[in-house]
C-alpha positions in Angstrom: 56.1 269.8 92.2 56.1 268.7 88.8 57.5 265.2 87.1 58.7 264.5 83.7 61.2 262.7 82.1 64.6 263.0 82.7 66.9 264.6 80.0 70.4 264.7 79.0 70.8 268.0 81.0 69.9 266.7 84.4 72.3 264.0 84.8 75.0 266.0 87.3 71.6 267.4 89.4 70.4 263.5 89.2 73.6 262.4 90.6 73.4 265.4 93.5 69.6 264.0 94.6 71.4 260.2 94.9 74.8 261.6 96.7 72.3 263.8 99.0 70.0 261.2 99.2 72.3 258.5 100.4 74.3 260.3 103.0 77.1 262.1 100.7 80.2 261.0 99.8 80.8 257.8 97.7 77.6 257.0 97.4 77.0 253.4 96.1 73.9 254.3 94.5 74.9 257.2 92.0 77.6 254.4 91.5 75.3 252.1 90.4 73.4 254.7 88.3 76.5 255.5 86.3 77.5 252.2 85.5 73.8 251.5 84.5 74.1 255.0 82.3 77.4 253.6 81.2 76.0 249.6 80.2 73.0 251.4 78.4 70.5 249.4 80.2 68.3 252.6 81.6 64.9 252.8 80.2 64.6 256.1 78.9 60.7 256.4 79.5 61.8 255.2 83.3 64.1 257.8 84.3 61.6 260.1 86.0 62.9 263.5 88.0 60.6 265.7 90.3 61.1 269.0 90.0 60.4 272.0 92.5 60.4 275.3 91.2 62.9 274.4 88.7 65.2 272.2 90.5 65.7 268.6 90.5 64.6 267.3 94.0 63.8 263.7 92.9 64.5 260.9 91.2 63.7 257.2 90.1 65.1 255.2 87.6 64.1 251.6 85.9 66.5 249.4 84.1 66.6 246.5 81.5 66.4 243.2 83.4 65.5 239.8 82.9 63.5 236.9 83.8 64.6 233.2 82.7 66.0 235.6 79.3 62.8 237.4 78.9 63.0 241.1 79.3 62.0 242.2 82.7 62.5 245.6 84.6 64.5 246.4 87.9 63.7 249.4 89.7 65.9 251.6 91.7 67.7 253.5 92.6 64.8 256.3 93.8 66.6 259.1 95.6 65.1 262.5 97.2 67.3 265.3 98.4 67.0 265.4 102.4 64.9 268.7 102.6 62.2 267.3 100.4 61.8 264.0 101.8 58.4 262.8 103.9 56.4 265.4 101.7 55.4 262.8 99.2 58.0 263.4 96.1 59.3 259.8 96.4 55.4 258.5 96.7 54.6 260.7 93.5 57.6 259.4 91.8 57.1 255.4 92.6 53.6 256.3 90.9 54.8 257.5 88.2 57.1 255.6 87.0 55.0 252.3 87.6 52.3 253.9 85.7 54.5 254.3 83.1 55.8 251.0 83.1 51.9 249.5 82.9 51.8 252.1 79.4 54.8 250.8 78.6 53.3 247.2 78.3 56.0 246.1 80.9 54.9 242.7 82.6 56.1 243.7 86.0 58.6 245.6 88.4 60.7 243.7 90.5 63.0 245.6 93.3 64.9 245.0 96.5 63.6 246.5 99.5 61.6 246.5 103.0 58.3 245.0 102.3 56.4 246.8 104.9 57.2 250.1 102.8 56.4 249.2 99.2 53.4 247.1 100.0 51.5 250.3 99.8 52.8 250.6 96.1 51.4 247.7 95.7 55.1 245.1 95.9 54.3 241.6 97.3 57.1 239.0 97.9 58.2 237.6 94.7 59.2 234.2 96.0 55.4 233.2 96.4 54.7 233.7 93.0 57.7 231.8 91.7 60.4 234.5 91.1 63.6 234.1 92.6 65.9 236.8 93.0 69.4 236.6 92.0 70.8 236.2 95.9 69.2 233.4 98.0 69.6 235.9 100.9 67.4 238.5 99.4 64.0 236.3 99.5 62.6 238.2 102.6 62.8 241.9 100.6 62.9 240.9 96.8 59.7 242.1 95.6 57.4 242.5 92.8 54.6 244.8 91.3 52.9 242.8 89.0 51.2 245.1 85.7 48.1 245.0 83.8 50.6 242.3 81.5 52.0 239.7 83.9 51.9 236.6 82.7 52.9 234.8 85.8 56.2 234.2 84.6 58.5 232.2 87.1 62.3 231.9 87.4 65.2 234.0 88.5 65.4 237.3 88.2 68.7 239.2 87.0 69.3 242.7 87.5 71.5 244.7 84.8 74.8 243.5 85.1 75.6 247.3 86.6 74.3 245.5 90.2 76.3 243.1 90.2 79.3 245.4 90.2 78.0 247.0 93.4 
């Protein structure tokens, strides 16, 4: 398996992993990731594929965010087709693209998701260190992975306006 940025080329393959990923059909997630193509608030350097052999089996995506106004990053989605899942490609790709959001000088990752899960990626709750997410409800799973240049910010977090269309 190899990772690298994704390219031009791979968005109909990228949009295969998420319909796969996600149970077929109309998917809510390759929604969401062509109205945040659409709104221009991927980051390019966190739009990571795994490849296998040649063929896109993986993918994770960060977008433009923000924290009280200051920029901030929202991760997801992160999709892997069905055959190649539990053999570590999603791991490999929440690595990577945190690793490149540390090089990036990013402050922090924030997503939504089970805790128990991305606590191994290093996610605690947000709400303990004073960032709120968008939805009231969401407290118990909004998460974030604070980099090498957190500042402790505090405030409420707002995805790209692409989730709030979902």
């Amino acid at each position: 398996m190899l990772l690298r940025r994704e390219v031009r080329q791979d968005e109909s393959a990228i949009r295969f992993v998420h319909t796969c990923a996600f149970g077929g059909g109309d998917v809510v997630e390759t929604r969401l990731l062509d109205d945040l193509r659409a709104g221009g608030d991927i980051i390019p350097e966190l739009s990571i594929v795994a490849t296998f052999n040649g063929d896109i089996v993986g993918h994770v995506v960060c977008s433009r965010a923000s924290l009280e106004g200051r920029p901030s990053v929202g991760l997801g989605p992160l999709g892997v087709l069905p055959i190649h899942q539990r053999r570590g490609v999603g791991q490999a790709l929440m690595h990577a693209v945190l690793g490149a959001a540390d090089a990036l000088n990013e402050p922090a990752v924030m997503l939504l998701g089970d805790p128990d899960f991305y606590r191994r990626f290093g996610f605690v709750l947000a709400a303990p260190l004073g960032v709120l997410p968008p939805v009231p409800t969401w407290t118990p799973y909004f998460q974030v992975r604070p980099l090498h240049a957190w500042d402790k910010s505090r405030g409420t977090f707002l995805y790209a306006p692409a989730f709030d269309r979902i």
